[in-house]
C-alpha positions as CSV (number, residue, x, y, z in Angstrom):
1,X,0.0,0.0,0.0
2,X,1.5,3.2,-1.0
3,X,1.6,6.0,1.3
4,X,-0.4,9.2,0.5
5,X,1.5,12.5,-1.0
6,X,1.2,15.2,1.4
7,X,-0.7,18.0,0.1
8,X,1.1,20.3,-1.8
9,X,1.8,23.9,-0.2
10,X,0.2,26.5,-1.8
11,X,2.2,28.6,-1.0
12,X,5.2,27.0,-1.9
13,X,3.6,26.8,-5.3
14,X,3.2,30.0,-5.9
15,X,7.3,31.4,-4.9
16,X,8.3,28.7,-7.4
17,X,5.9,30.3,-9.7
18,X,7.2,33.9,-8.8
19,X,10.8,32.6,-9.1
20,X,10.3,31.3,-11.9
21,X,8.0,34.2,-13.7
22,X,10.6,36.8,-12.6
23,X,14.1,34.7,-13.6
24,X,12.3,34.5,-17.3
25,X,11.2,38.0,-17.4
26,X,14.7,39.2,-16.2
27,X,16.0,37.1,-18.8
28,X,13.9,38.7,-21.5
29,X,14.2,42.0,-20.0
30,X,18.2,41.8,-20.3
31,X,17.8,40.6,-24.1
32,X,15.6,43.0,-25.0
33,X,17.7,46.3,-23.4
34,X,20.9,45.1,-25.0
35,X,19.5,44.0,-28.3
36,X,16.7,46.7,-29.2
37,X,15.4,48.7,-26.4
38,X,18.0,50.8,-24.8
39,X,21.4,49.2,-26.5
40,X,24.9,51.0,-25.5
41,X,26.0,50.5,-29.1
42,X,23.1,50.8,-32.1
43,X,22.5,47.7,-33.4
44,X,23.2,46.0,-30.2
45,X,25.8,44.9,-27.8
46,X,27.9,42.4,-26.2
47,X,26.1,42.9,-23.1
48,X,23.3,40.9,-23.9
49,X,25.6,37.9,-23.2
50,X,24.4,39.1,-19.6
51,X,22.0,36.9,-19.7
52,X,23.6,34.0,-20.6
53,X,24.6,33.1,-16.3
54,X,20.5,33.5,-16.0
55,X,19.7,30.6,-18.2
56,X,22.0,28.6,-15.6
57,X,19.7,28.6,-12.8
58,X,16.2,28.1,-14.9
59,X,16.4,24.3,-15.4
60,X,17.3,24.1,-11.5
61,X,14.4,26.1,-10.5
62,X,12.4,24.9,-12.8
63,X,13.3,21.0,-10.9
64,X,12.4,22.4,-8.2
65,X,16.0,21.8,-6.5
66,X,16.8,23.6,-3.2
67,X,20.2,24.6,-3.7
68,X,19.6,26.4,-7.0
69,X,16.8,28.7,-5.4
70,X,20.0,29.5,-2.0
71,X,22.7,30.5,-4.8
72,X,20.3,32.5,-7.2
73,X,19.3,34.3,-4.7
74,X,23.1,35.4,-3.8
75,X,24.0,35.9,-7.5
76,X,20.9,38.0,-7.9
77,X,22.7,40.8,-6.0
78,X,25.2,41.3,-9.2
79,X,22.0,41.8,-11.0
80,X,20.7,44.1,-8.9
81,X,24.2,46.3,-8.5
82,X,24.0,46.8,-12.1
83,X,20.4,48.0,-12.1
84,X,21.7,50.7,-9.6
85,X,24.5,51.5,-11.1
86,X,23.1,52.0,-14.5
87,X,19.6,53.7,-12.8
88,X,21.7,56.6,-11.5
89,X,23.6,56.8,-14.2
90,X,22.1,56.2,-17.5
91,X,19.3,58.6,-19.2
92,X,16.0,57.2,-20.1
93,X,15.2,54.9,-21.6
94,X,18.4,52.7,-20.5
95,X,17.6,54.3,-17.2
96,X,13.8,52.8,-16.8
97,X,15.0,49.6,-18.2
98,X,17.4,49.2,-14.8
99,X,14.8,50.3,-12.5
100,X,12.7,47.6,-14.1
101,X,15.5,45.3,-13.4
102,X,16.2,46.2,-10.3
103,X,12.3,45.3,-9.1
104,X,12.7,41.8,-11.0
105,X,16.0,41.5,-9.1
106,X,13.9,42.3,-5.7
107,X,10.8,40.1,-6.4
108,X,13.4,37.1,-7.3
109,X,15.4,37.6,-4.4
110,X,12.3,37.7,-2.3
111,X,10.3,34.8,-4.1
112,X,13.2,32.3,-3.6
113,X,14.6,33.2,-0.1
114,X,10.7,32.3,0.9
115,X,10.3,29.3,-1.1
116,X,13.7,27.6,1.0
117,X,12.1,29.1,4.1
118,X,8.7,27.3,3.5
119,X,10.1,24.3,2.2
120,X,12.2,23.9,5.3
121,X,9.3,24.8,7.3
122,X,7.3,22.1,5.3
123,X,10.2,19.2,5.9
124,X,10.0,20.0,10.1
125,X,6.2,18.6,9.6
């Protein structure tokens, strides 16, 4: 007889949603300002390869492993310098593009540091 799965947190389900969501959209959003938006060079620049060390993380949090949603949400900081740096300093549009960045940066920080916390609540059950 096989022992019944444990009802799934809903909220657990939703910061791996959230993490998720806001790792793709930074992703995008990093493409897009480089290649088309808000580029340093027209016609685009090597700083798009930025978002190559985001596409790391995605098939970790996307297997829902632990220890991908602790170091994302350490190398998210470098993210988030950047936005700062480049929301003081650059003009519009370049300069909305990094606040934007800088809340995705924020709401992945937040969505995976409460995911682990949950999760470990969850396990102590």
């Amino acid at each position: 007889m096989h022992a019944p799965h444990p009802t799934p947190d809903p909220a657990v389900a939703a910061t791996r949603w959230l993490a998720t969501g806001s790792l793709i959209a930074l992703v995008v959003l990093c493409l897009a300002w480089e290649l088309a938006l808000a580029p340093v060079r027209p016609g685009g620049s090597w700083l798009a390869l930025k978002a190559l060390p985001l596409c790391i993380p995605l098939a970790g949090i996307l297997k829902n492993r632990m220890y991908t949603y602790r170091w994302v949400s350490l190398v998210i900081w470098l993210y988030f310098t950047e936005g700062v740096v480049r929301g003081w300093g650059d003009k519009p549009p370049s300069q909305w593009l990094a606040w934007g960045e800088i809340a995705l940066c924020l709401l992945l920080f937040t969505a995976c540091t409460l995911h682990v916390r949950l999760r470990q609540r969850n396990a102590k059950k």
